[in-house]
C-alpha positions as CSV (number, residue, x, y, z in Angstrom):
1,X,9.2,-14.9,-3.4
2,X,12.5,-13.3,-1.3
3,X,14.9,-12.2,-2.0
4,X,18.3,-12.1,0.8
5,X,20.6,-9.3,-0.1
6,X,23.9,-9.7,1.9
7,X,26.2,-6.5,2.2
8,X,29.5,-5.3,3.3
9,X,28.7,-2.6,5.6
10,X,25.5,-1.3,7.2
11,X,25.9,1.7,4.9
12,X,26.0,-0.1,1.8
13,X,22.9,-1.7,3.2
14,X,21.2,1.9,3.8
15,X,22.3,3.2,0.0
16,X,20.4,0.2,-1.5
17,X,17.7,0.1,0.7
18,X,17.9,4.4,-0.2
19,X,18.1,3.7,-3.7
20,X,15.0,1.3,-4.1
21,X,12.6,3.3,-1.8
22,X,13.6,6.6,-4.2
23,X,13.0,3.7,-7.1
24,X,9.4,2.8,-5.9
25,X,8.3,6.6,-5.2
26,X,9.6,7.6,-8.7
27,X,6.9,4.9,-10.2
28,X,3.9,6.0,-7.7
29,X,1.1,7.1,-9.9
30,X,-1.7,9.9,-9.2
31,X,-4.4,7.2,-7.9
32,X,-1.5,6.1,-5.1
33,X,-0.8,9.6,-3.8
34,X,-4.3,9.6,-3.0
35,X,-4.1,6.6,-0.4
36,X,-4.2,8.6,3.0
37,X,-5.4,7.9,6.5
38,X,-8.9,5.4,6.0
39,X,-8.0,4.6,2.4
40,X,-8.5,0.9,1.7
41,X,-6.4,-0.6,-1.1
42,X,-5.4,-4.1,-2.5
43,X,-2.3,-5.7,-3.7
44,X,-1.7,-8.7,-5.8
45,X,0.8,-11.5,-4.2
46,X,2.8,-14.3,-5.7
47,X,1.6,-13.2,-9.0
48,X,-1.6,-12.5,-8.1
49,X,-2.4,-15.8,-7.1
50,X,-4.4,-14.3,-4.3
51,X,-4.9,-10.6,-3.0
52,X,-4.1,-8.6,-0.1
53,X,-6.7,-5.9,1.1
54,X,-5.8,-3.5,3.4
55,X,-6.8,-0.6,5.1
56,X,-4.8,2.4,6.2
57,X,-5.7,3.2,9.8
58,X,-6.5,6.7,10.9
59,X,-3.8,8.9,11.5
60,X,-5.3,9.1,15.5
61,X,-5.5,5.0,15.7
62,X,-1.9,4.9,14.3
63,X,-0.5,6.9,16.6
64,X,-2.5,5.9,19.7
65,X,-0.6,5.0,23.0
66,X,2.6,6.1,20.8
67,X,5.8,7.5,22.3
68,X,6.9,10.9,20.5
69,X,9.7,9.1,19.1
70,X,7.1,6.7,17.3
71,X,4.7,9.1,16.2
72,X,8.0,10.7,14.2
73,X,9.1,7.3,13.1
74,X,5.6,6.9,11.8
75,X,5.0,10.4,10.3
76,X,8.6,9.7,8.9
77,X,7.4,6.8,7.1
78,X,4.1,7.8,5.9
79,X,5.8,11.0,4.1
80,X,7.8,8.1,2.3
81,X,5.3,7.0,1.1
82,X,4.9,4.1,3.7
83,X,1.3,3.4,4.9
84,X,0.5,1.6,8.6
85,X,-2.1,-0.2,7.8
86,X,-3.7,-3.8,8.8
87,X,-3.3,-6.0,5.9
88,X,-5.9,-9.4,5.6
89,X,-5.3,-12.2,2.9
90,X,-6.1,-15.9,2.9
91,X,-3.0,-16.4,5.0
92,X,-3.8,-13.9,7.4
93,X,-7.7,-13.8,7.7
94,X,-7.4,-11.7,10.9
95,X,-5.2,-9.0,10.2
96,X,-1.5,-8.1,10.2
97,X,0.1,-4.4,11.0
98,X,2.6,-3.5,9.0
99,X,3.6,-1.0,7.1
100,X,2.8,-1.0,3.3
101,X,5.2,1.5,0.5
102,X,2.1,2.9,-1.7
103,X,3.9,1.7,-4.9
104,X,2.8,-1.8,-4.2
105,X,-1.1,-1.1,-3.4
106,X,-4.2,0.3,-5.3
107,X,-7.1,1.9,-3.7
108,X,-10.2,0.5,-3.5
109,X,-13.7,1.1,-2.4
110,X,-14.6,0.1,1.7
111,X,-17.7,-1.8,0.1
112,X,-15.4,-3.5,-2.0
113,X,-13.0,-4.2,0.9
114,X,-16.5,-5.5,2.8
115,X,-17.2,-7.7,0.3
116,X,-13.8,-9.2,-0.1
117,X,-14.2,-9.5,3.7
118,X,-17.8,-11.5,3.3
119,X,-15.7,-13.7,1.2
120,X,-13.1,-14.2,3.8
121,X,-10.5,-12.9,1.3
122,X,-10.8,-15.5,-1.2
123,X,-11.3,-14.8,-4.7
124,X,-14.4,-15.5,-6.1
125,X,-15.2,-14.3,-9.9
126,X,-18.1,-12.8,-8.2
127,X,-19.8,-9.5,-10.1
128,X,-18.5,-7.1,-7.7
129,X,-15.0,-8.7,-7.4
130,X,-14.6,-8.7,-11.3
131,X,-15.9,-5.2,-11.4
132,X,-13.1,-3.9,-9.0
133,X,-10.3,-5.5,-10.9
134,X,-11.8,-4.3,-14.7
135,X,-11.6,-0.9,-12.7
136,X,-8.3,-1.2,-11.4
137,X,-6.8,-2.0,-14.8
138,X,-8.6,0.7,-16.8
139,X,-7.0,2.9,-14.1
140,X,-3.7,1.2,-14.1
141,X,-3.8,1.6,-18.0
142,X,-4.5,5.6,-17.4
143,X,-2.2,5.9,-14.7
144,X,0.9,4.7,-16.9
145,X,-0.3,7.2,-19.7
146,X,-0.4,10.3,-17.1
147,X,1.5,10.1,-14.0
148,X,3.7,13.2,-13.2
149,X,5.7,11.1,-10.5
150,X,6.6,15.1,-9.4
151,X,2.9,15.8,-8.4
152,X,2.4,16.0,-4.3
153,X,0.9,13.3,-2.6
154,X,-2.4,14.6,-0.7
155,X,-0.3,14.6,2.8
156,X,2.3,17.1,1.1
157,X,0.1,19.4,-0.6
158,X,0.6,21.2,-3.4
């Protein structure tokens, strides 16, 4: 679902935009600080109707062929919390770049990324798929019960 915001000034539309980013990195548990370069993570769409899997690319890939002024805007983003990353789904079977906030994804194994890639990103009740996602909620469910939002994410140190 979208959502179209309308403002009155471009910095009105920086404050808000300001405001949720601080929103989302306030709510980043333990388990998402650790998605760095190579990670690969899933996200649940439309209600989790279907997944996304993605993986971060390496911080050398990312910034490949880059001008300097990229490679800041990128390094920018990923201390935000922002991860460039190729993204595959059942609506996009062969990838998508984008960038990805790490308060929207969960890590996951690159076997289990393999697999969901075997089964060209459909879901499938198979043994593997169900044992990710009884993983990711027991660690969802211990996330909400100790996450210290102040920790450093791996990038920042501590």
């Amino acid at each position: 679902m979208s959502h179209v915001f309308e403002f009155d000034s471009f910095e009105e539309a920086q404050e808000k935009m300001a405001s949720a980013e601080a929103k989302a990195n306030a709510a980043v548990t333990t388990r998402q600080k650790e998605i760095a370069y190579g990670t690969h993570w899933l996200r649940g769409i439309d209600g989790a109707h279907f997944f996304e899997y993605g993986y971060v690319l390496p911080q050398d890939n990312a910034e490949a062929n880059q001008t300097k002024e990229s490679i800041r805007a990128l390094r920018d983003a990923y201390a935000r919390g922002y991860r460039f990353s190729q993204a595959f789904s059942l609506y996009t079977p062969t990838g998508e770049l984008g960038d990805t906030h790490i308060a929207v994804i969960w890590p996951i194994t690159e076997d289990e990324f393999n697999s969901a890639s075997a089964c060209q990103w459909q879901l499938t009740g198979a043994e593997w798929e169900r044992e990710m996602l009884s993983r990711i909620v027991r660690e969802l469910a211990d996330a909400q019960q100790t996450t210290d939002p102040a920790s450093p994410t791996p990038q920042e140190g501590p």
